[in-house]
N, CA, C and O atoms as a GROMACS GRO file, in nm:
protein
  452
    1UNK      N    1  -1.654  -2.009   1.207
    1UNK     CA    2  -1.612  -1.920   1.313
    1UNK      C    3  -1.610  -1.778   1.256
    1UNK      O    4  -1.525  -1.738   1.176
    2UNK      N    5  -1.719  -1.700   1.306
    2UNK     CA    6  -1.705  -1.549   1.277
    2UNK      C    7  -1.532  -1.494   1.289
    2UNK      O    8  -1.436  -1.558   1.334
    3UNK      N    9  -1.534  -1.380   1.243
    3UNK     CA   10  -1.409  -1.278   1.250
    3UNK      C   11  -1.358  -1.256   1.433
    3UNK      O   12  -1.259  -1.299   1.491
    4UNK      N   13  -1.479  -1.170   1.487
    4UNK     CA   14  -1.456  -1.186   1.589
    4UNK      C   15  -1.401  -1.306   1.664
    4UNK      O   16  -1.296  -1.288   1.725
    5UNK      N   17  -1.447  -1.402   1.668
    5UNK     CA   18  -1.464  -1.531   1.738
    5UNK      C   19  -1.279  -1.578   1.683
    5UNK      O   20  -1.191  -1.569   1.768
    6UNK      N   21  -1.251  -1.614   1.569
    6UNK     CA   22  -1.080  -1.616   1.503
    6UNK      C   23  -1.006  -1.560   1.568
    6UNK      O   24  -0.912  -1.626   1.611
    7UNK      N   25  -1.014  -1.385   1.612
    7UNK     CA   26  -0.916  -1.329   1.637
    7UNK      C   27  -0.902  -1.360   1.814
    7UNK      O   28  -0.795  -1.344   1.873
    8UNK      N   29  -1.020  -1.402   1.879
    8UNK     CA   30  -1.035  -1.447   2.031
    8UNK      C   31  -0.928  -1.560   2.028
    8UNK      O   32  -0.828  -1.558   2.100
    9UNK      N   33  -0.962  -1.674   1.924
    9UNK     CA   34  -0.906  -1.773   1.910
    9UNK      C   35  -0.789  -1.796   1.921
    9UNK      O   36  -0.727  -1.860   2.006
   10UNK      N   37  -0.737  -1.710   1.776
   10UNK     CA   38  -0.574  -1.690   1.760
   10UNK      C   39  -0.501  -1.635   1.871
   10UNK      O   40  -0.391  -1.676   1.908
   11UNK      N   41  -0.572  -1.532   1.927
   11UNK     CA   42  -0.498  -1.459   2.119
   11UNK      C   43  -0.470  -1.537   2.201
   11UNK      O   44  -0.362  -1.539   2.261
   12UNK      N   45  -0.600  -1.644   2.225
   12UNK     CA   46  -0.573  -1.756   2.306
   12UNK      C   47  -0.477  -1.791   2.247
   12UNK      O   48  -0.375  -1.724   2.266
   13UNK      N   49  -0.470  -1.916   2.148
   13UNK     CA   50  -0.325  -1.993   2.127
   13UNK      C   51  -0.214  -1.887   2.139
   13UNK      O   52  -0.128  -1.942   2.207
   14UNK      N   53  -0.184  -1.797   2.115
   14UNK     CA   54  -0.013  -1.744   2.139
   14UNK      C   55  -0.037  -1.699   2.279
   14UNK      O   56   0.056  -1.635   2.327
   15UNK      N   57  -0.142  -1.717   2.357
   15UNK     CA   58  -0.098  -1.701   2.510
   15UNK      C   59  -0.115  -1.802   2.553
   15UNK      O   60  -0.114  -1.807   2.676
   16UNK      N   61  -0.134  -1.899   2.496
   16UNK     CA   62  -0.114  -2.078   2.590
   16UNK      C   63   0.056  -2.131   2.516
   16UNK      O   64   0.127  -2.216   2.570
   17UNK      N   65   0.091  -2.063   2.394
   17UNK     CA   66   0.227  -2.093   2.338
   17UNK      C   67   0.349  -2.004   2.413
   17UNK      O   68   0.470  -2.024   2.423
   18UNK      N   69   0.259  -1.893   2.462
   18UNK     CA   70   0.342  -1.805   2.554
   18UNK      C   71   0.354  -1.868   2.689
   18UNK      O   72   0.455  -1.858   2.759
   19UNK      N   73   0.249  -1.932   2.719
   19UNK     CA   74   0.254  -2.030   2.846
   19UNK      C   75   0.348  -2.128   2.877
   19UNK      O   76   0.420  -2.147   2.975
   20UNK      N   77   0.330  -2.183   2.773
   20UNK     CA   78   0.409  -2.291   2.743
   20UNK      C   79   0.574  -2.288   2.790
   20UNK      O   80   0.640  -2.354   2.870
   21UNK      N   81   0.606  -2.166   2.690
   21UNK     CA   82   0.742  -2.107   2.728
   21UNK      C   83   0.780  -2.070   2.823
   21UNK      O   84   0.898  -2.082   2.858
   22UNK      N   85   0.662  -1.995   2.911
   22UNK     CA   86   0.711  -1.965   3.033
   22UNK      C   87   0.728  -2.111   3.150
   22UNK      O   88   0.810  -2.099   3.242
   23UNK      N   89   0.662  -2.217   3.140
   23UNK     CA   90   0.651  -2.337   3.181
   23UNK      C   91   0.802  -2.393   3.179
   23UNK      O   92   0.864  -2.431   3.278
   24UNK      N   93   0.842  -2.390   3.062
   24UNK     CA   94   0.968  -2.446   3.014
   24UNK      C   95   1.092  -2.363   3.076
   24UNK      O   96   1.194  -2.418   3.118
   25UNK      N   97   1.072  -2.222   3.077
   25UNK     CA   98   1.169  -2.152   3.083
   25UNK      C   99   1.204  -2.162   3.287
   25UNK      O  100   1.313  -2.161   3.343
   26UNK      N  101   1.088  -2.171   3.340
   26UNK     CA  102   1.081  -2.257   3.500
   26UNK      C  103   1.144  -2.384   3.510
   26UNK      O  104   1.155  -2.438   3.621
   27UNK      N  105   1.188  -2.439   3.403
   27UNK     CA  106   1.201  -2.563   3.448
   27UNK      C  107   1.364  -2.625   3.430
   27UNK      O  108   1.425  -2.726   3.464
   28UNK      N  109   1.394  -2.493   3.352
   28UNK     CA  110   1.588  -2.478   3.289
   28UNK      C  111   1.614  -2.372   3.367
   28UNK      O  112   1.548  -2.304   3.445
   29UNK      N  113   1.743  -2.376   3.321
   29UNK     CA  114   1.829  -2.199   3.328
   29UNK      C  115   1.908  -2.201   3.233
   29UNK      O  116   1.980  -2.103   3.214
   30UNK      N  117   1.918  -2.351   3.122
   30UNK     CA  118   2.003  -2.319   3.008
   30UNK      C  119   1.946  -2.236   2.891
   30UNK      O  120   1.846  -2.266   2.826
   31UNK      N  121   2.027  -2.126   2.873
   31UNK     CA  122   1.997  -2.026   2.794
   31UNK      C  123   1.923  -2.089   2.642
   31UNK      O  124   1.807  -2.096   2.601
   32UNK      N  125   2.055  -2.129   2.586
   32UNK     CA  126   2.025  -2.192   2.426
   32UNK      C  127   1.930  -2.276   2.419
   32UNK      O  128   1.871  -2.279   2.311
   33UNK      N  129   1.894  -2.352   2.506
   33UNK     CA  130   1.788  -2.449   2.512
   33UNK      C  131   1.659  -2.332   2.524
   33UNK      O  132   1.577  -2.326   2.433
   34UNK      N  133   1.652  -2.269   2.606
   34UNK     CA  134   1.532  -2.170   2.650
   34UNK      C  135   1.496  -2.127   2.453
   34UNK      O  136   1.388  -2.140   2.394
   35UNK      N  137   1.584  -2.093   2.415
   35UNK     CA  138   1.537  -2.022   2.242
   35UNK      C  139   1.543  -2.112   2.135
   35UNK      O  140   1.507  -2.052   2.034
   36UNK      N  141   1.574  -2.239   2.109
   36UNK     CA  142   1.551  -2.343   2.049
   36UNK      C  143   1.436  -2.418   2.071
   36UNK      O  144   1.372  -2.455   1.973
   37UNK      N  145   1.377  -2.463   2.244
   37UNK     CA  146   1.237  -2.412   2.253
   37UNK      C  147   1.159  -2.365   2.230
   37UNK      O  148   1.074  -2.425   2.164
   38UNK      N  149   1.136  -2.217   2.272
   38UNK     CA  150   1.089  -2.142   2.166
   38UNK      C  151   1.038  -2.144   2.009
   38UNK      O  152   0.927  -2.138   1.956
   39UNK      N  153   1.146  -2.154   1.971
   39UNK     CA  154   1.181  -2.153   1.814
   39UNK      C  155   1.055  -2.254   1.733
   39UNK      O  156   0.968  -2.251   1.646
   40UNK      N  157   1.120  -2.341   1.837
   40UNK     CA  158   1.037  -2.505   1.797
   40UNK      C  159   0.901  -2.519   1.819
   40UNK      O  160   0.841  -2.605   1.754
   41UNK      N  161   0.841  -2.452   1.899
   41UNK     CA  162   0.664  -2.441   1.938
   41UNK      C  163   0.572  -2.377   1.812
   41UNK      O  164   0.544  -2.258   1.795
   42UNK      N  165   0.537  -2.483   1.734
   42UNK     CA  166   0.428  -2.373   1.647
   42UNK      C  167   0.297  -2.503   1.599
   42UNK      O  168   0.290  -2.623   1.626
   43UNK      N  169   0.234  -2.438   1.543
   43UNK     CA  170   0.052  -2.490   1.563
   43UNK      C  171   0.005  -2.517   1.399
   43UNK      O  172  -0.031  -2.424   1.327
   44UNK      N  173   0.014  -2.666   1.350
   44UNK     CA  174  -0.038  -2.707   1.265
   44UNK      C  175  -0.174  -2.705   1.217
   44UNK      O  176  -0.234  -2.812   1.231
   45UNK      N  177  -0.217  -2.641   1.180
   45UNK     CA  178  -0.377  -2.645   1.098
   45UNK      C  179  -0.412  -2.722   1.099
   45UNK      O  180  -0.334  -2.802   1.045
   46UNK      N  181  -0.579  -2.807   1.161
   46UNK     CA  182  -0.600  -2.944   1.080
   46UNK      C  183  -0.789  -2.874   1.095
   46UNK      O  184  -0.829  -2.764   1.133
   47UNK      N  185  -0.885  -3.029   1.034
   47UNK     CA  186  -0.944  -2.972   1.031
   47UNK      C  187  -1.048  -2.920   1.098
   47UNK      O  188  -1.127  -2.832   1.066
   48UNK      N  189  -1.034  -3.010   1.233
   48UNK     CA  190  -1.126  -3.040   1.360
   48UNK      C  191  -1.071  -2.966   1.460
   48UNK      O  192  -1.129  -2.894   1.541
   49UNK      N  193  -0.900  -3.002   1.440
   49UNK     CA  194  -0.837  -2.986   1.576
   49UNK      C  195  -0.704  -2.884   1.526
   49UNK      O  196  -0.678  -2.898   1.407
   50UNK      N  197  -0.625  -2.794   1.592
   50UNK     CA  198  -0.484  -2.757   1.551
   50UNK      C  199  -0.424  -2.836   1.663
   50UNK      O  200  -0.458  -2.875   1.775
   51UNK      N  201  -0.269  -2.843   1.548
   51UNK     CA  202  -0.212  -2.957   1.648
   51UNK      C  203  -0.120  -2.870   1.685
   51UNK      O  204  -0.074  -2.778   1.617
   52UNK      N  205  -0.087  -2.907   1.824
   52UNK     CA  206   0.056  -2.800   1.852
   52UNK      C  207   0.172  -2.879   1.898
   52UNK      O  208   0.165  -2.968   1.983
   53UNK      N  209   0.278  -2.841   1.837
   53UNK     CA  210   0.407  -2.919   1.810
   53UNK      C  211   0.493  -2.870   1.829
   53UNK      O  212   0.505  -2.749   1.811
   54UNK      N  213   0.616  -2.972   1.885
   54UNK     CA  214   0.724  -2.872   1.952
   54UNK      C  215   0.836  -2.959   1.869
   54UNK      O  216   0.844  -3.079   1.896
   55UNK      N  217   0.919  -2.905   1.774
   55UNK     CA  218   0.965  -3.025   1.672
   55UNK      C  219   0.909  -3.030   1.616
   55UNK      O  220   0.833  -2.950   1.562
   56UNK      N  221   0.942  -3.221   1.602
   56UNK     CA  222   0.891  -3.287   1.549
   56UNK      C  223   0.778  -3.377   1.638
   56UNK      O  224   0.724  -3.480   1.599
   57UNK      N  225   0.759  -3.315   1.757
   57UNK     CA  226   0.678  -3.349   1.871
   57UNK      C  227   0.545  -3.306   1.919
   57UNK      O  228   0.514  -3.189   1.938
   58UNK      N  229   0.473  -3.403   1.936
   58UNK     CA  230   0.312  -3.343   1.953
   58UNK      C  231   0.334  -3.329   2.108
   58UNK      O  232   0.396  -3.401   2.186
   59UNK      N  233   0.243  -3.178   2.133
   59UNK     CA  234   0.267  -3.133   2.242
   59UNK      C  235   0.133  -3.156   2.322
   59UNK      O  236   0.125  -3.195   2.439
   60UNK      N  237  -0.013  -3.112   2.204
   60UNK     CA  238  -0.086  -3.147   2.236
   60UNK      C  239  -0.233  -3.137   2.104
   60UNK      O  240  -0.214  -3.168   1.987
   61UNK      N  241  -0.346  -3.096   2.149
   61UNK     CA  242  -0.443  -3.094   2.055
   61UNK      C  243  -0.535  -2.963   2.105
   61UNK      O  244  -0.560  -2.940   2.223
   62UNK      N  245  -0.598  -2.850   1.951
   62UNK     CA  246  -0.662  -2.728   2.110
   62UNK      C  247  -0.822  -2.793   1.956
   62UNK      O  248  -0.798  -2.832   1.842
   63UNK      N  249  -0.901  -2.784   1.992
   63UNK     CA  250  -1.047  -2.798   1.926
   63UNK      C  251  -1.055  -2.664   1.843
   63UNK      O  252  -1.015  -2.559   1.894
   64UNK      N  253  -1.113  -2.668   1.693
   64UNK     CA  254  -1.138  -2.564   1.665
   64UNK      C  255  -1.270  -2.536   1.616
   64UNK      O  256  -1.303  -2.433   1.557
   65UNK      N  257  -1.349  -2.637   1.647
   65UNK     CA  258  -1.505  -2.677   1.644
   65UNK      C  259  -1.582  -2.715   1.791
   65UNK      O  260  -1.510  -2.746   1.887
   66UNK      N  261  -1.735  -2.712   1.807
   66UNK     CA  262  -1.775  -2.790   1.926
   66UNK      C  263  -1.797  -2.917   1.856
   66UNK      O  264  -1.856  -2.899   1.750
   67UNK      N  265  -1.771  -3.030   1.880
   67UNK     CA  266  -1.827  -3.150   1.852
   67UNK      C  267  -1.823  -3.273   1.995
   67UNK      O  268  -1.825  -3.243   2.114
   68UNK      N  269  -1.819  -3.395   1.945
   68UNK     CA  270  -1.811  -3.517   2.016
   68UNK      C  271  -1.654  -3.618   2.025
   68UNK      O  272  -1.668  -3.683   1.921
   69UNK      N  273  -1.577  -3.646   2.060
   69UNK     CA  274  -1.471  -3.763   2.067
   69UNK      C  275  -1.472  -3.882   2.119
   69UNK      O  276  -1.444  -3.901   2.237
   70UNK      N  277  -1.495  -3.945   2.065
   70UNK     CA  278  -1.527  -4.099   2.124
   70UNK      C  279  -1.599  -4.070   2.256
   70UNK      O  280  -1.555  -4.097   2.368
   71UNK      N  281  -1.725  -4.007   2.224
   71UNK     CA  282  -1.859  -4.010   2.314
   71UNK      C  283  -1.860  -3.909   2.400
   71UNK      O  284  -1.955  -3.898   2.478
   72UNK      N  285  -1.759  -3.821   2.398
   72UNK     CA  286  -1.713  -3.712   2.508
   72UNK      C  287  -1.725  -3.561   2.394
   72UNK      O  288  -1.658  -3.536   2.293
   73UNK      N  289  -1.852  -3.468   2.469
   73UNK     CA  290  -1.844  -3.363   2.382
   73UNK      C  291  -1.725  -3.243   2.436
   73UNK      O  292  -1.698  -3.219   2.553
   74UNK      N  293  -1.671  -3.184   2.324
   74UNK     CA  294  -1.604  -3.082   2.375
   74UNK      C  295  -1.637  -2.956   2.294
   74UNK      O  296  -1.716  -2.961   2.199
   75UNK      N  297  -1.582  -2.858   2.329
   75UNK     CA  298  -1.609  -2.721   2.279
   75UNK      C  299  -1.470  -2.639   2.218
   75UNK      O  300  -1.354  -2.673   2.241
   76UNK      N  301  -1.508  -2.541   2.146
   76UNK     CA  302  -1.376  -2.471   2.083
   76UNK      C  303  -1.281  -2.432   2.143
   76UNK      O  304  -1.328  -2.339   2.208
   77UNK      N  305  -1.180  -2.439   2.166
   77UNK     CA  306  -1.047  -2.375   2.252
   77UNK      C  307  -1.016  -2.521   2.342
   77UNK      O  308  -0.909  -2.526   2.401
   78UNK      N  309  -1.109  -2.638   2.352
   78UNK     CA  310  -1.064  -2.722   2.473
   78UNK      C  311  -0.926  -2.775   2.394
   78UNK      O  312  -0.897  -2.766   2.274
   79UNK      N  313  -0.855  -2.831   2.499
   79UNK     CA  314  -0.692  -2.874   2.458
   79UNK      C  315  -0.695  -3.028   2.532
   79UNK      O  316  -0.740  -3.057   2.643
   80UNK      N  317  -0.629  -3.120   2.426
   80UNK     CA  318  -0.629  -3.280   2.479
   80UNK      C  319  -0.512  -3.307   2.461
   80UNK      O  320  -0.449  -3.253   2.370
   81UNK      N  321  -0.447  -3.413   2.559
   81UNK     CA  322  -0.329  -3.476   2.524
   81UNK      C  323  -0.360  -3.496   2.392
   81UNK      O  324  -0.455  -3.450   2.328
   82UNK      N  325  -0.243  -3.591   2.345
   82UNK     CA  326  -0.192  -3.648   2.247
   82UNK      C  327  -0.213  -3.808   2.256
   82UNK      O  328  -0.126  -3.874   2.312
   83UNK      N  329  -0.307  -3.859   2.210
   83UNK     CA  330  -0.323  -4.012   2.180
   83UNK      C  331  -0.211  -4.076   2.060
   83UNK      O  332  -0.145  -4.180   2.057
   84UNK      N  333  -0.219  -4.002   2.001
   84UNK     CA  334  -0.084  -4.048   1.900
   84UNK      C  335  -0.045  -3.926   1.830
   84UNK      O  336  -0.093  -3.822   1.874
   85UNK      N  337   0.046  -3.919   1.714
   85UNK     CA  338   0.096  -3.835   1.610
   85UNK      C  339  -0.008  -3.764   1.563
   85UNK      O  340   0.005  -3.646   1.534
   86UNK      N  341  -0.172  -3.856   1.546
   86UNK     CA  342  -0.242  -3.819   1.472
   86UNK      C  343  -0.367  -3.784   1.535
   86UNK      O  344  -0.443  -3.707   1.476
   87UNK      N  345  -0.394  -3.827   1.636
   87UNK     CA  346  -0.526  -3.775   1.696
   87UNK      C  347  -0.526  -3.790   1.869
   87UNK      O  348  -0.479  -3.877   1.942
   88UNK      N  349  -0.586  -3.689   1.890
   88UNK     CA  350  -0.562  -3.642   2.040
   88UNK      C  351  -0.665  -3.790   2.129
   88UNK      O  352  -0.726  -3.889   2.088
   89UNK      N  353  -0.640  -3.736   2.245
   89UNK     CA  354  -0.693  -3.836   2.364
   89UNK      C  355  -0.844  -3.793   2.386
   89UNK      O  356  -0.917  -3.705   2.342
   90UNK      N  357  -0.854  -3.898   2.478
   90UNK     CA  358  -1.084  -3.874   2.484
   90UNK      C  359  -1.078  -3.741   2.560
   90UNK      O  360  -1.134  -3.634   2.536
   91UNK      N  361  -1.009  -3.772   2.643
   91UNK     CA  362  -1.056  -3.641   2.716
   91UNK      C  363  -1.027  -3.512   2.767
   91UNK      O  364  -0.904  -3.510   2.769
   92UNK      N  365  -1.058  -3.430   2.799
   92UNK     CA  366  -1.053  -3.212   2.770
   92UNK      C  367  -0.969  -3.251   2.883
   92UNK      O  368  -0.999  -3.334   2.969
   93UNK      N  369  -0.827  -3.161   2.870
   93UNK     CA  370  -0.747  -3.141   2.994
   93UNK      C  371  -0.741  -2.995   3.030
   93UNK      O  372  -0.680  -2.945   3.125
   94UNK      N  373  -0.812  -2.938   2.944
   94UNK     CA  374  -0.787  -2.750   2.970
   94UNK      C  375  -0.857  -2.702   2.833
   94UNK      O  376  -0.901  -2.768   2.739
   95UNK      N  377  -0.852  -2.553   2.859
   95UNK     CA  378  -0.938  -2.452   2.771
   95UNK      C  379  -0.846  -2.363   2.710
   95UNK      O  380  -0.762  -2.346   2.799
   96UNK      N  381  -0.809  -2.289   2.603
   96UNK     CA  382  -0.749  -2.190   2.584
   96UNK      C  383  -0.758  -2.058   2.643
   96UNK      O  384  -0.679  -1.968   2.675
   97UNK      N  385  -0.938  -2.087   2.647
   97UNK     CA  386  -0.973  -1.952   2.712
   97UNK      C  387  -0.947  -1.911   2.860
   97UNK      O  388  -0.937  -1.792   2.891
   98UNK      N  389  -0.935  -2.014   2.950
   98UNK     CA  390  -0.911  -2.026   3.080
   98UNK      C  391  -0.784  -1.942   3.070
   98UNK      O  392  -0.707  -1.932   2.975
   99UNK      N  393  -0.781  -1.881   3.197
   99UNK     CA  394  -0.691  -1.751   3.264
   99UNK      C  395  -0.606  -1.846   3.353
   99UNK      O  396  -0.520  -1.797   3.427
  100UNK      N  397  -0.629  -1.990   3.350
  100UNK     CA  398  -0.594  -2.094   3.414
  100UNK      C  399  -0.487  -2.161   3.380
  100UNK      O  400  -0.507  -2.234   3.282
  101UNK      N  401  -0.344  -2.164   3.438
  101UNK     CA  402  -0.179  -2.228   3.360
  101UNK      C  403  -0.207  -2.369   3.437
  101UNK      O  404  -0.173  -2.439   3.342
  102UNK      N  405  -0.240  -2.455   3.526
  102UNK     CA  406  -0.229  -2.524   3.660
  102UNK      C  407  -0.283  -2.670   3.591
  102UNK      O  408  -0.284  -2.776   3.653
  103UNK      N  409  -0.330  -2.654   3.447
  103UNK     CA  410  -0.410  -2.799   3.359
  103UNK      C  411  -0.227  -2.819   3.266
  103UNK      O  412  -0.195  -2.937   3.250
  104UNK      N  413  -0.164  -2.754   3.234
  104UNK     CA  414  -0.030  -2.783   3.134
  104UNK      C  415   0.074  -2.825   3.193
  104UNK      O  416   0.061  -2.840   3.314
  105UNK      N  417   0.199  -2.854   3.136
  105UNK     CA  418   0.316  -2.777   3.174
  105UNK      C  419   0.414  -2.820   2.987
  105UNK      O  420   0.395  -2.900   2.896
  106UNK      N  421   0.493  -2.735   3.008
  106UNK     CA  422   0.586  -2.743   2.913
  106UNK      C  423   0.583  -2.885   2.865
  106UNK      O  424   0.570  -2.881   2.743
  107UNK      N  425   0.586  -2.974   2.896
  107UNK     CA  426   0.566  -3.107   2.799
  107UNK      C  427   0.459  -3.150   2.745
  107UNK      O  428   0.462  -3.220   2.644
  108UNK      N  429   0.302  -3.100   2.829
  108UNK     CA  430   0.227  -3.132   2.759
  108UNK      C  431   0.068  -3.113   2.830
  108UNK      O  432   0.053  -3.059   2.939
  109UNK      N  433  -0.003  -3.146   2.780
  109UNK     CA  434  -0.135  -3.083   2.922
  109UNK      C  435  -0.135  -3.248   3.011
  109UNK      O  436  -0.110  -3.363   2.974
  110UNK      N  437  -0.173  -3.190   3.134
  110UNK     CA  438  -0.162  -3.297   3.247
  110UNK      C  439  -0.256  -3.411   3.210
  110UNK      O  440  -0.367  -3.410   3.158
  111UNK      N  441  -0.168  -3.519   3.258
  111UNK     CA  442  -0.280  -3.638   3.252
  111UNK      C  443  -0.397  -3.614   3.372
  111UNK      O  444  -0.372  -3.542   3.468
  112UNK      N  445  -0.518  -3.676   3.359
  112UNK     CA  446  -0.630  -3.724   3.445
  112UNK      C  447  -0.599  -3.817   3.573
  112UNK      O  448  -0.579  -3.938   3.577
  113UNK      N  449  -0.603  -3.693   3.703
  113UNK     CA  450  -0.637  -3.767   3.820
  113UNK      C  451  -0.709  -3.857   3.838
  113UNK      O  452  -0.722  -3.904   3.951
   0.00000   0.00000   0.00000
């Protein structure tokens, strides 16, 4: 991933982590909870995928390559549930790049209609 292309990258994730929060922060009005939230949202390095975790909790998966997942291609920025601790689900529930909140919510990206 060029320079350019990283810093697109990195914008996206803290405005889908900014999303996130705002998701969450709709869904309380308890204060302390609203910033322990917060607190708790941050994005593990791996080497295919960053994982994003809230805790000790997988929130979800964003691509940091184009490749294939069990037969399903995806592209850089796409975001997948969580199949387990360790590797995300088959299939793209949203984009980072999308201007689009309506695929997430604070717990996690939407399951498949």
């Amino acid at each position: 991933m060029n320079n350019e292309n990283k810093i697109k990258y990195d914008s996206s994730v803290n405005d889908l982590l900014e999303n996130i929060k705002v998701s969450y922060n709709k869904w309380t009005t308890w204060e302390e909870g609203k910033v322990s939230f917060a607190n708790g949202l941050t994005v593990k390095p791996g080497r295919k995928f960053d994982k994003v975790m809230n805790g000790s909790s997988v929130w979800g998966f964003i691509a940091k390559t184009d490749g294939v997942l069990k037969g399903v291609p995806y592209f850089v920025g796409d975001v997948f549930k969580a199949a387990s601790w360790r590797a995300p689900a088959k299939h793209v529930r949203g984009s980072i790049f999308s201007s689009e909140t309506n695929w997430f919510r604070w717990t996690g990206p939407n399951y498949l209609i």
